[in-house]
N, C-alpha and C positions, 0 to 999 in steps of 0.2 A: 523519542518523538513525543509531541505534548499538543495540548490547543492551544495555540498562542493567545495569551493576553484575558484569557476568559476566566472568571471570578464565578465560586456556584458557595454559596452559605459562608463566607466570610473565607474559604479555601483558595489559593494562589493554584490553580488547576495545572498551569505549565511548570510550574515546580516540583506538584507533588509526582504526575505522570512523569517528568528527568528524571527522579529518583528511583521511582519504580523500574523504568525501561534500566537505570545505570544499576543498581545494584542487584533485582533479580532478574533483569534480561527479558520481563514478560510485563505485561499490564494487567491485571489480574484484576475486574471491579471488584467481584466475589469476596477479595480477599481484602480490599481496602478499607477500613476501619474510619475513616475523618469525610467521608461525603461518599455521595452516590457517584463513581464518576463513569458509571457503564453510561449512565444521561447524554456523557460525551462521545458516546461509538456510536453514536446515529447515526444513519446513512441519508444522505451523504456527507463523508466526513473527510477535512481534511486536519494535516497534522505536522509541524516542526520535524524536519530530522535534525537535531542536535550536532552540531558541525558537519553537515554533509555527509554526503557518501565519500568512503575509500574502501580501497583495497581491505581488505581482512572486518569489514563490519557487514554485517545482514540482517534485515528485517523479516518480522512473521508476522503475518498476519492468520488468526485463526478467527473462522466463525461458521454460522449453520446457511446453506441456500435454501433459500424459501419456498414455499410448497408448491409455487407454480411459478419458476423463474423463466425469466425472458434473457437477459444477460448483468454481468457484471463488471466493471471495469476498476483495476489498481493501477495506479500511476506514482512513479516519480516523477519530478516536479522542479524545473530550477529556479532559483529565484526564492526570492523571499514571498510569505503567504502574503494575500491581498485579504481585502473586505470583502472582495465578488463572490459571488454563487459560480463554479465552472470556472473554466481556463481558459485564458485571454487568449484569441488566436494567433497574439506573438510569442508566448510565452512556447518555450523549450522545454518536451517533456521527453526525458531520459532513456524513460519505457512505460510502455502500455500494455496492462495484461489487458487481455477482451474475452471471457468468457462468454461465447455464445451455445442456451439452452438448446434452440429449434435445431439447427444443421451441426450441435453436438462439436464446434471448432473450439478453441484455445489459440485465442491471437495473438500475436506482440508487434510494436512498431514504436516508432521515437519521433519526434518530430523534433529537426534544426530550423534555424532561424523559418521561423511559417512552414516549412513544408514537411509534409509526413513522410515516413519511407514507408517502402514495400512491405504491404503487412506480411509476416513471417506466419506459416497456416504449419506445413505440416508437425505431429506429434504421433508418440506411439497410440495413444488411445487418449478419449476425453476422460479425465479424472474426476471428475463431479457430478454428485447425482441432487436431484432435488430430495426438501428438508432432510438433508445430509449435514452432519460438520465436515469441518476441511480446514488444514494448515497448509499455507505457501510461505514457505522459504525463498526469500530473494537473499544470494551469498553474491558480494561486489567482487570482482577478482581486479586485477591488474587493465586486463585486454575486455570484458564482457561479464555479466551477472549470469548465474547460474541459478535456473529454478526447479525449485521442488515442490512437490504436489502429495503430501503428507507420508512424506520422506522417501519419497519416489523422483531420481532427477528426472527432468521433463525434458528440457532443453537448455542450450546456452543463447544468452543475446547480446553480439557483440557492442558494444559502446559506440556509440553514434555523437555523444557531446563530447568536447572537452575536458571541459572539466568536471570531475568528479565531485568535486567539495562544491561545486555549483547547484546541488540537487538535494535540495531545500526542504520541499516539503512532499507528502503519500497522500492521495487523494484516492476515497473508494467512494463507488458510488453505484449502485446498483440492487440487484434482487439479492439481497443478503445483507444476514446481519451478523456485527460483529462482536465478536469474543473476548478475546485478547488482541492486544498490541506489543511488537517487542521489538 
């Protein structure tokens, strides 16, 4: 995953983050030596998946929730990134995490052509506590993504789009911040 098209100190940003994601599987700013590129995991951030989603790839997202969170939301995303702030009401979004702090839920939902589906509520227990870290595992399977919640599976969510290699870019945006990208 990378930030498309954005230049920080004479640094090709979406090249260096492919390399990072392709060869150690994590985005680690801490660790990068040629720019600051934690500058880049500001929230709300969105992010290239690098040929789409299939079967046998998965993203992580690890970061801390903040000391007095309201909620957070991680999405896939079809389509190629825009220039906009937020996601065009036509735009096909694959999955929707929605962590909500107050009534302590864990949401998912997809939305096809304009319309959302039935948000999917129940879970064994809400995994996230405030200024906590937290790693989510999104694992793409064949039929549905499989999520975990710092290595704890949570649930599965069937696939609602078509196609897979259609789901483009991750969009987080909420009471948290982020860590690594992978």
């Amino acid at each position: 995953m990378a930030v498309s098209g954005m230049e920080k100190d004479g640094i090709n940003t979406e090249d260096e983050l492919n390399d990072s994601v392709e060869n150690a599987g994590l985005i680690s700013p801490d660790k990068e030596n040629k720019g600051d590129i934690s500058r880049l995991l500001t929230v709300p951030f969105s992010g290239r998946i690098k040929g789409g989603m299939r079967p046998g790839k998965k993203i992580i997202v690890m970061g801390i929730v903040d000391p007095e969170p309201d909620s957070f939301d991680v999405c896939l995303v079809c389509g190629p990134m825009s220039d906009k702030e937020g996601l065009d009401a036509k735009t096909d979004v694959a999955l929707k995490l929605h962590a909500r702090f107050p009534d302590r839920k864990f949401l998912r939902n997809a939305r096809v052509s304009g319309k959302w589906s039935e948000e999917e509520v129940p879970i064994p227990y809400f995994p996230f506590i405030q200024d906590q870290p937290f790693r989510i595992e999104i694992h793409c399977e064949h039929q549905r993504f499989r999520i975990f919640v710092d290595g704890h599976s949570l649930f599965d969510f069937y696939h609602k789009v078509k196609s897979l290699l259609s789901i483009e870019v991750i969009r987080i945006d909420g009471s948290l911040q982020i860590t690594k990208l992978g």
